[in-house]
Rosetta silent file (secondary structure, phi, psi, omega in degrees, C-alpha in Angstrom):
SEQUENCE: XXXXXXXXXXXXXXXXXXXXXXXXXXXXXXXXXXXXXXXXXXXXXXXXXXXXXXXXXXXXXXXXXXXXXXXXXXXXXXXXXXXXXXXXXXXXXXXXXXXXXXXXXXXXXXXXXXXXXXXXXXXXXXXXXXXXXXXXXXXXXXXXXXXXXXXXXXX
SCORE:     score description
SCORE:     0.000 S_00000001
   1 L     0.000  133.021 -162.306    6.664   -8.959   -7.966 S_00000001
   2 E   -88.876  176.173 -175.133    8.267   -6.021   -8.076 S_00000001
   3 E  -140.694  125.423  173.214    8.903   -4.437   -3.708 S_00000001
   4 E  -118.953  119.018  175.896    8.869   -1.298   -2.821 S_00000001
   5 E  -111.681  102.092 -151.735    9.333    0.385    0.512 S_00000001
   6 E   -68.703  102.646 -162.454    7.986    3.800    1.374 S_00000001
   7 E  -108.622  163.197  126.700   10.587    5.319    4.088 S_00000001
   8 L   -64.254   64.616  -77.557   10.516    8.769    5.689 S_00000001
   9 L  -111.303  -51.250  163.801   13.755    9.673    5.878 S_00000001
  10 L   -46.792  -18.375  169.488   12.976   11.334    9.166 S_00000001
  11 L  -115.047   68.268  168.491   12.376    7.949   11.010 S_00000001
  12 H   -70.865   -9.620  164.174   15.637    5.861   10.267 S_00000001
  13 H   -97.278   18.241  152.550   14.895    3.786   13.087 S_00000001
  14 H   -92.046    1.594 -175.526   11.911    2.457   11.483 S_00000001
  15 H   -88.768  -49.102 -177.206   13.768    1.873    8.051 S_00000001
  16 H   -70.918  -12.294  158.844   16.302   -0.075   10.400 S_00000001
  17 H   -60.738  -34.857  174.941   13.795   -2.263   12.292 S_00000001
  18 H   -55.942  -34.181 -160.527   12.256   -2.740    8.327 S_00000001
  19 H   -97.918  -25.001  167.965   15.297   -4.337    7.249 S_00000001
  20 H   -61.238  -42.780 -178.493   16.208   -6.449   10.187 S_00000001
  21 L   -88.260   27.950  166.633   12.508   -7.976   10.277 S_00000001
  22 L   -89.033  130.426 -155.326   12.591   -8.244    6.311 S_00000001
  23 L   -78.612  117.961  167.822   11.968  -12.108    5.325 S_00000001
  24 L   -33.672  -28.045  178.071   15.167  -13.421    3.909 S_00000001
  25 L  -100.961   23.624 -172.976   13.201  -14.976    1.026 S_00000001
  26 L  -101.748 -179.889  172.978   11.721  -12.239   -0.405 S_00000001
  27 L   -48.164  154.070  158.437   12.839  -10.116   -3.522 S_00000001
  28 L   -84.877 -168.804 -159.112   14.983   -7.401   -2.690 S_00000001
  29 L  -147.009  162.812  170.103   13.039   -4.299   -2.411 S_00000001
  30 L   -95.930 -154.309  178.124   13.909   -0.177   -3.416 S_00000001
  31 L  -156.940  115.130 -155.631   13.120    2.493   -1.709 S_00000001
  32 L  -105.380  113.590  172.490   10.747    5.561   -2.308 S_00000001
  33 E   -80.710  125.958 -177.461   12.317    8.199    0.086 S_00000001
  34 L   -66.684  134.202  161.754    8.757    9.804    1.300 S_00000001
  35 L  -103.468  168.263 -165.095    7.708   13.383    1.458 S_00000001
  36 L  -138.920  153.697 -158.610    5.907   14.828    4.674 S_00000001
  37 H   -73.503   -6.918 -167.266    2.699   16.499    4.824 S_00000001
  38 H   -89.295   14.115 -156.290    5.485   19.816    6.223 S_00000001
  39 H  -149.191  -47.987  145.936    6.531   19.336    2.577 S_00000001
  40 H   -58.256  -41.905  179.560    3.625   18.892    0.457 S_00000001
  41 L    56.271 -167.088 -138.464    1.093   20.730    1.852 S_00000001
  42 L  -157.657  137.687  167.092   -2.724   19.637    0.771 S_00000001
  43 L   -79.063 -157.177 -177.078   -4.987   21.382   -1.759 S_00000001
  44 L   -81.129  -36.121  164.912   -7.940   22.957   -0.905 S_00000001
  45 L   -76.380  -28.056  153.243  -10.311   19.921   -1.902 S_00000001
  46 L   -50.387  127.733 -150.959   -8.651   17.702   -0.207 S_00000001
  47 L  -106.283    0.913 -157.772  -10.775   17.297    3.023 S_00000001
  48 L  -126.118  172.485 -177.923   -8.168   15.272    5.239 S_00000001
  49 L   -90.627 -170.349 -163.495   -4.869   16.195    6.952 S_00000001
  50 H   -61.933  -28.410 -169.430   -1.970   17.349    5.386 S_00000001
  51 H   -75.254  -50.610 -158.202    0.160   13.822    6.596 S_00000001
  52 H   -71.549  -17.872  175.206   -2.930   11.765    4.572 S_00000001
  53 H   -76.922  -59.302 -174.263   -2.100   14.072    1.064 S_00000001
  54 H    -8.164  -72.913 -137.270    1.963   13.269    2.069 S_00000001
  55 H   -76.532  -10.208 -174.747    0.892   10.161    2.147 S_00000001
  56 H   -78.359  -63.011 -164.415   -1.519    9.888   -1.220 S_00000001
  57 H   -36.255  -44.413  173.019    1.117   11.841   -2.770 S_00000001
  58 H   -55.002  -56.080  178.196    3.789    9.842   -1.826 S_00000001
  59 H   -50.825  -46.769  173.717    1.872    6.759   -3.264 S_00000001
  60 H   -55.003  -66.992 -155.618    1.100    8.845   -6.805 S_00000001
  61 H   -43.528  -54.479 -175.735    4.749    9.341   -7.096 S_00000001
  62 H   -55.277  -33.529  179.808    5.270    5.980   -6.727 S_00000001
  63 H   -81.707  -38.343 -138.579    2.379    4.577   -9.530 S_00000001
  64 L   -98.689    8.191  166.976    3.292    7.260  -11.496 S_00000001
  65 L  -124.639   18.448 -169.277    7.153    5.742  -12.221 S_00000001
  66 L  -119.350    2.153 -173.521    5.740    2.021  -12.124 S_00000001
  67 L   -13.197  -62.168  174.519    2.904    2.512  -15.300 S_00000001
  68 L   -74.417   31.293 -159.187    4.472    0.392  -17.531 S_00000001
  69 L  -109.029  128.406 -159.870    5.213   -2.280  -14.853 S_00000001
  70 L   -96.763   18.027 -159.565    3.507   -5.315  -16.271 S_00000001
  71 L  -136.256  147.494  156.402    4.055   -7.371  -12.255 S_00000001
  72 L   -67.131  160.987 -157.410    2.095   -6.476   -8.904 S_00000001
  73 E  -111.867  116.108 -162.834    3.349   -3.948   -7.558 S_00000001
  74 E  -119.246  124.389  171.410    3.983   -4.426   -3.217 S_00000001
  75 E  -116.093  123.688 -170.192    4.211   -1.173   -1.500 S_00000001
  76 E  -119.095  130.089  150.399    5.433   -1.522    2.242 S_00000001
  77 E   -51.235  111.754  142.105    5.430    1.243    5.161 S_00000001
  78 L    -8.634  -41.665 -173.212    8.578    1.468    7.055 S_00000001
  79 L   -94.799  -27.115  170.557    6.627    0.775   10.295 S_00000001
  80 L   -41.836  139.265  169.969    5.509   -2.354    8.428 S_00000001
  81 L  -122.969   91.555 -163.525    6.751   -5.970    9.938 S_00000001
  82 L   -85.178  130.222  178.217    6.679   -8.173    7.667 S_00000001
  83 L   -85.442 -169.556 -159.946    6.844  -11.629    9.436 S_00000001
  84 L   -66.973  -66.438 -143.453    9.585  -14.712    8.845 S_00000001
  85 L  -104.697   43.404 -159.891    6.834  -16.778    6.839 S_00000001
  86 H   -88.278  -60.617  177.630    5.310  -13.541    4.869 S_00000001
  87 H   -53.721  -59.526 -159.001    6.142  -15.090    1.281 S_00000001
  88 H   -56.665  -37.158 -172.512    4.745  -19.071    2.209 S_00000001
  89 H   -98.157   10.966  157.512    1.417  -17.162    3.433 S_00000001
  90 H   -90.032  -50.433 -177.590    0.792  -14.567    0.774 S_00000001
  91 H   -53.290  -61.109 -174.252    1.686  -16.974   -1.703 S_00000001
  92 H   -47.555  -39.268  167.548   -1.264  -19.737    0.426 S_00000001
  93 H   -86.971   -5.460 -178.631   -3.451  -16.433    0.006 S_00000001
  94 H   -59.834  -37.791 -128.385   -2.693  -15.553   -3.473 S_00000001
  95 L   -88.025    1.366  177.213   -4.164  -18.613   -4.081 S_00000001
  96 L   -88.594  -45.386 -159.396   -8.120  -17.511   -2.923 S_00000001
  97 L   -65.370  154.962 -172.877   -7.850  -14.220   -4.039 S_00000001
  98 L   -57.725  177.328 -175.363  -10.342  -13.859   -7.349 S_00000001
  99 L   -79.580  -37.084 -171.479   -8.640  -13.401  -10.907 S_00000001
 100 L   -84.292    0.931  161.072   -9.800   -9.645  -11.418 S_00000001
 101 L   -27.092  144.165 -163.796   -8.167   -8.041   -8.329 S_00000001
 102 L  -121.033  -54.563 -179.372   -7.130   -4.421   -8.476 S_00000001
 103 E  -172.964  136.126 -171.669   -5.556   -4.251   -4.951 S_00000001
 104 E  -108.334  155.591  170.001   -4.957   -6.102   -2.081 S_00000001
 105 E  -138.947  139.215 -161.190   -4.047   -4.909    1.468 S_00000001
 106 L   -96.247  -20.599  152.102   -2.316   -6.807    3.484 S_00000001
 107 L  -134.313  161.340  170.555   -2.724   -4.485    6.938 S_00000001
 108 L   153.640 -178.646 -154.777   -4.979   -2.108    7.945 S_00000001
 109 L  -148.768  108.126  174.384   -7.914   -1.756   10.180 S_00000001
 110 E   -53.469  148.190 -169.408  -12.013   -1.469    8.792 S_00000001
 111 L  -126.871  -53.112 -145.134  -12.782    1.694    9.847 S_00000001
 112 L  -136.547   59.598 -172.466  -16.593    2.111    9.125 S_00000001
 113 L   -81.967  -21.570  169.025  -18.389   -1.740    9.951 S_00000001
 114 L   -76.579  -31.518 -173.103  -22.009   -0.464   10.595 S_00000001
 115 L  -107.604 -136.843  -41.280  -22.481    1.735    7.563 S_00000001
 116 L   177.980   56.091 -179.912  -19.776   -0.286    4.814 S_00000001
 117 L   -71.827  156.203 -165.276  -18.788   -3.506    6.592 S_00000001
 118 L   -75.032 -178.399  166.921  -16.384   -5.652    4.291 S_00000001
 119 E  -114.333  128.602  170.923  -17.487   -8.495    2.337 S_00000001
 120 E   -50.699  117.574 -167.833  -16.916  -11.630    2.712 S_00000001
 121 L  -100.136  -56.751 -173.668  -15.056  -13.085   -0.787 S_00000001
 122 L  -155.260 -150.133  157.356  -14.375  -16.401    0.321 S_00000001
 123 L   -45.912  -37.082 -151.724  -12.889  -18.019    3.658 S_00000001
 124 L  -117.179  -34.178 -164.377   -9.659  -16.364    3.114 S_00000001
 125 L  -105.877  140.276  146.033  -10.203  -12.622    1.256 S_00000001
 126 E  -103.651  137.612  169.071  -12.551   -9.937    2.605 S_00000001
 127 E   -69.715  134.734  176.303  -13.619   -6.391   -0.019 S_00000001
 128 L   -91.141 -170.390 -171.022  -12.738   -4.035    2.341 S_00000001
 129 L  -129.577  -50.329  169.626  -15.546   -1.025    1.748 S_00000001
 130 L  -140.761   92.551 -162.466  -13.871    1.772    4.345 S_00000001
 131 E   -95.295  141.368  172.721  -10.078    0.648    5.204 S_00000001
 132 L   -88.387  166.592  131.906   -7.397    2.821    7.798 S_00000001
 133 L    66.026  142.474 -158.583   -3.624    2.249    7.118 S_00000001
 134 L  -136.973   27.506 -166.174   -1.370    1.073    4.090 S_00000001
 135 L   -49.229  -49.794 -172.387    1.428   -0.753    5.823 S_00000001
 136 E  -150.980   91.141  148.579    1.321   -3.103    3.161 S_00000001
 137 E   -58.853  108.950 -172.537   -0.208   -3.060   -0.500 S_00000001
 138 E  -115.800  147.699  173.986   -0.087   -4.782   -3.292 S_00000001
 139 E  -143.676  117.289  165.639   -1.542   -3.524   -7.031 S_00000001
 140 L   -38.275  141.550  165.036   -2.408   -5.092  -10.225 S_00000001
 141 H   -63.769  -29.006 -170.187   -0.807   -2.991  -13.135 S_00000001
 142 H   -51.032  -58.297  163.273   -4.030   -2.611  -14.246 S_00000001
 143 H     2.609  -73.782 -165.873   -4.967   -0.453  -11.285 S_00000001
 144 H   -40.774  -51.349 -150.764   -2.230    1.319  -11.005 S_00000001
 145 H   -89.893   -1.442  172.717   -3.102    4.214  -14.239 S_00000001
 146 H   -76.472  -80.626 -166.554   -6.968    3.950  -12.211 S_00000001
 147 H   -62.611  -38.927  135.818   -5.783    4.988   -9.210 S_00000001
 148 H   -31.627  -25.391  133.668   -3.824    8.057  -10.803 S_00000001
 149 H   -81.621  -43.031  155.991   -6.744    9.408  -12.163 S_00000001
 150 H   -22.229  -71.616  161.853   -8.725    9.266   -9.086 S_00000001
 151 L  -100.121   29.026  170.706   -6.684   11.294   -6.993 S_00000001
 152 L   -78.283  -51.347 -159.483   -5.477   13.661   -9.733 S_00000001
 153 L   -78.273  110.470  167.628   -8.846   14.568  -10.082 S_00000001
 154 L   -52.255  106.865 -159.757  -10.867   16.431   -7.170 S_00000001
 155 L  -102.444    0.000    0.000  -13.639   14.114   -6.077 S_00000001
């Protein structure tokens, strides 16, 4: 699996809290130095703020150099904490999630449980339906060239 970590360059003391809490047994990881929403600015169809294109943007940029990546793809938030025993339990959940996954997220908060509550998958995975927060993401290659038409496109 390839690891990627999404930094802001303006918050170096969350890149250095990332690497001190980063679990000794993982992969080593890159780094996508981040753009800010003062630095993108948002188009006109976009309906959200200017930090939430940053941050879609940020994310394109990122699919859009892994295409050919034939491994999931793990994208981690600076502000992300990954705990000591992050591989042994992702691995313990790998092993529920279904075969046709697109993308899993590993934090984040349901946002919308009365109108588009998740679904229950099994014991271990919920679909989410309306998810907050991207701390930590993982994506099938298939996915990836999905989700780059999606937000290319004004919806």
């Amino acid at each position: 699996m390839k690891i990627i970590v999404m930094h802001l360059a303006s918050a170096k003391h969350r890149m250095k809290s990332f690497r001190e809490n980063y679990p000794k047994d993982l992969p080593d990881f890159s780094i996508h130095y981040a753009k800010s929403g003062a630095e993108t600015g948002k188009p006109e169809w976009w309906q959200f703020s200017e930090n939430l294109w940053s941050n879609a943007v940020n994310f394109m940029d990122i699919w859009e150099s892994h295409l050919n990546i034939t491994e999931p793809l793990l994208i981690f938030e600076d502000d992300a904490k990954p705990i000591p025993s992050f591989k042994e339990d992702f691995e313990r959940f790998l092993k529920h999630v279904p075969d046709d996954w697109d993308v899993l997220y590993l934090g984040g908060g349901h946002t919308d449980n009365k109108h588009a509550p998740p679904v229950e998958v099994n014991d271990h995975v919920l679909r989410c339906r309306s998810l907050w927060g991207t701390w930590a993401v993982v994506y099938a290659p298939k996915a990836i060239p999905v989700l780059l038409d999606f937000y290319r496109e004004p919806n």
